[in-house]
N, C-alpha and C positions, 0 to 999 in steps of 0.2 A: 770461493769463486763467485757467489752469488753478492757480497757485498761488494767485491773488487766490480764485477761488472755494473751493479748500480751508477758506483763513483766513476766508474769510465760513460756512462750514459749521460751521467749531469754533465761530465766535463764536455764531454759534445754538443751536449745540447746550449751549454753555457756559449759556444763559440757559434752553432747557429745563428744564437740572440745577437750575435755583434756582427754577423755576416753581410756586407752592402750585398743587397737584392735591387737600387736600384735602376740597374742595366739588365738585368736577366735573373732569372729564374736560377737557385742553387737544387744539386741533387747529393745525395748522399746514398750509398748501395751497403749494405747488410748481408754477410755473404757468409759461407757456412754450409755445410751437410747436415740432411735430416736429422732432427734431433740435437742439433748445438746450440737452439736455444734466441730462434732469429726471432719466433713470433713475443716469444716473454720480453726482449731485449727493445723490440719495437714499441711492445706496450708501458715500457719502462720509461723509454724516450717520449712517449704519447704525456704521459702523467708529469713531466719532469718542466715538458715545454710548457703544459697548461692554456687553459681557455682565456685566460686574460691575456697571454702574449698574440695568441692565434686564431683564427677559424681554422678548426682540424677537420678535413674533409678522410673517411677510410673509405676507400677503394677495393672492392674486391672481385678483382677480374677474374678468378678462378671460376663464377659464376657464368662466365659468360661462355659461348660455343662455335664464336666466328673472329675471327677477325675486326670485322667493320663493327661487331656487336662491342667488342671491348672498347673501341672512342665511342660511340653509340653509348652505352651504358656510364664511361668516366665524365662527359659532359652533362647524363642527366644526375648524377650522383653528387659532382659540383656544385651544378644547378642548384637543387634540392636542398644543399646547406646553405647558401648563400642567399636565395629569393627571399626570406623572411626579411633581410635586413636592407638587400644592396638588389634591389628590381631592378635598375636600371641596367644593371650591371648581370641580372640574369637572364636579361632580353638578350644582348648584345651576346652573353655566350647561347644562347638559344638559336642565334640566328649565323650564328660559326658554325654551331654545331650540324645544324640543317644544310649549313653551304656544302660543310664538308662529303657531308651523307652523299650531296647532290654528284660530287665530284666521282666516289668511289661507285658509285652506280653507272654513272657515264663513263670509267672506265673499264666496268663488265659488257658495256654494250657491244651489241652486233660488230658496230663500224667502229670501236673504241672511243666515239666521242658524240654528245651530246648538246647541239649548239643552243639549241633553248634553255637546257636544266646546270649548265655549268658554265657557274661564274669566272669571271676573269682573276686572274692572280693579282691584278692589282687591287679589288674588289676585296679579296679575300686578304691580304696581308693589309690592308687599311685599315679593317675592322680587325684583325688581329692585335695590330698596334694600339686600336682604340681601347680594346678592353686590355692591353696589358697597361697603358695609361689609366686606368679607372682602377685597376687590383694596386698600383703602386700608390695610388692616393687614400687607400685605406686606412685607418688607424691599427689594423691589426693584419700579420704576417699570415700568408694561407698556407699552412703545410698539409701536404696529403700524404696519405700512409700507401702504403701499397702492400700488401702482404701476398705471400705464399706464388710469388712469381712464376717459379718450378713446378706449381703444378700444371701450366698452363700448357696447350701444344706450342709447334714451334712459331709459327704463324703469330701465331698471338703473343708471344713474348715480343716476337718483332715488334708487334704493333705498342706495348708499351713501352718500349725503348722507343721507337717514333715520338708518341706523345709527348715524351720525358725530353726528348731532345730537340724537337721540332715543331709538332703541331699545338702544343699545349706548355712551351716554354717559357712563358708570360713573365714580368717583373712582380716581384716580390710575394713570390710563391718558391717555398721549400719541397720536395720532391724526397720522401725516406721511403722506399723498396728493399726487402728480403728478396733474394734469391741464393739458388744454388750456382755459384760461380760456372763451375765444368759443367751444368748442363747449358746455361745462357752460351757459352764458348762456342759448345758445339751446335747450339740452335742458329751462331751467326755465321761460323761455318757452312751448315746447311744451306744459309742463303746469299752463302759468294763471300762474304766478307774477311778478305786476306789475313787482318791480322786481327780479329775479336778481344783481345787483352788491351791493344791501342784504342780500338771502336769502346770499348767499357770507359777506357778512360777518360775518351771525351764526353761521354755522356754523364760520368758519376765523378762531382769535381772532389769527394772525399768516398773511402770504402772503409768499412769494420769489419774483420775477419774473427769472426768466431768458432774456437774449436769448439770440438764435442768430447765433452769429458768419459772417459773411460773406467767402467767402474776395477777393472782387474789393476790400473793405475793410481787409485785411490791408496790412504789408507789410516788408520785412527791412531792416536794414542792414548 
């Protein structure tokens, strides 16, 4: 099991490497119950893609305790790999990332809006565009890992399914996420969303389903 799943890992990762990234950002979802084996699997894929294909950025929102803190925390996380090499390019997400903050605060407020601290959508999808224009001229693919999604509440899984699909969907960035399938389901249920099986799909343009091997199923000879 543990050799087969390797060979299933390169061959994924092998079709990554030839994947056109540049129109949009690819996502791939890792899916699975406790214990089938999502974070060894990711780490498999992590070692298979390598540093000379990528800048591999890992993500680990499980750390975080708010909503706004998981974009808050995945921008500075971005940030922080990227600055050493590509500044210009870690301004411009610096300066997303702060619009965006500005946005989500003036939507807590009193009157739901804030005409000094929130920029315009046109503002904000320009500069959008600018740094996904800057990530697709890189010589090297930016995949980020996302692990242990399930552990998070519901709120915050929302917010990285946002990211993944919307606010952070940049060209020529790869997007690999672990999660537990049935709880993400019922977390988009929670938040209205009719058919959660369709909503995955357009967010994860590939899934890998990992069972969890059973030891009463095993057996030697």
């Amino acid at each position: 099991l543990e050799d087969n799943q390797i060979k299933y890992a390169e061959t994924l990762v092998k079709k990554l490497k030839n994947t056109d990234l540049s129109k949009e950002s690819f996502a791939v979802g890792i899916t699975g119950e406790w214990g089938s084996g999502k974070s060894t699997f990711l780490n498999t894929m992590k070692n298979e893609i390598g540093e000379d294909f990528a800048e591999i950025v890992e993500f680990n929102p499980w750390l975080c305790n708010s909503p706004e803190q998981v974009t808050q925390d995945f921008f500075a996380t971005l940030i922080n790999e990227l600055s050493p090499k590509h500044s210009t390019l870690s301004r411009d997400l610096n300066k997303y990332a702060k619009l965006l903050n500005k946005i989500a605060k003036a939507s807590l407020s009193f009157f739901g809006i804030d005409l000094d601290l929130t920029p315009s959508d046109d503002s904000l999808n320009k500069l959008k565009e600018n740094i996904s224009d800057k990530l697709a001229n890189l010589t090297k693919k930016v995949v980020i890992l996302i692990d242990d999604t399930d552990r998070l509440e519901g709120n915050e899984v929302f917010e990285i399914l946002r990211l993944i699909r919307n606010t952070a969907d940049f060209k020529n960035v790869i997007y690999i996420a672990t999660y537990d399938k049935e709880y993400v389901t019922d977390v988009l249920e929670e938040n209205k969303i009719k058919d959660p099986y369709n909503y995955l799909e357009k967010i994860f343009q590939a899934e890998v389903h990992l069972l969890k091997t059973r030891n009463y199923l095993l057996w030697s000879r």
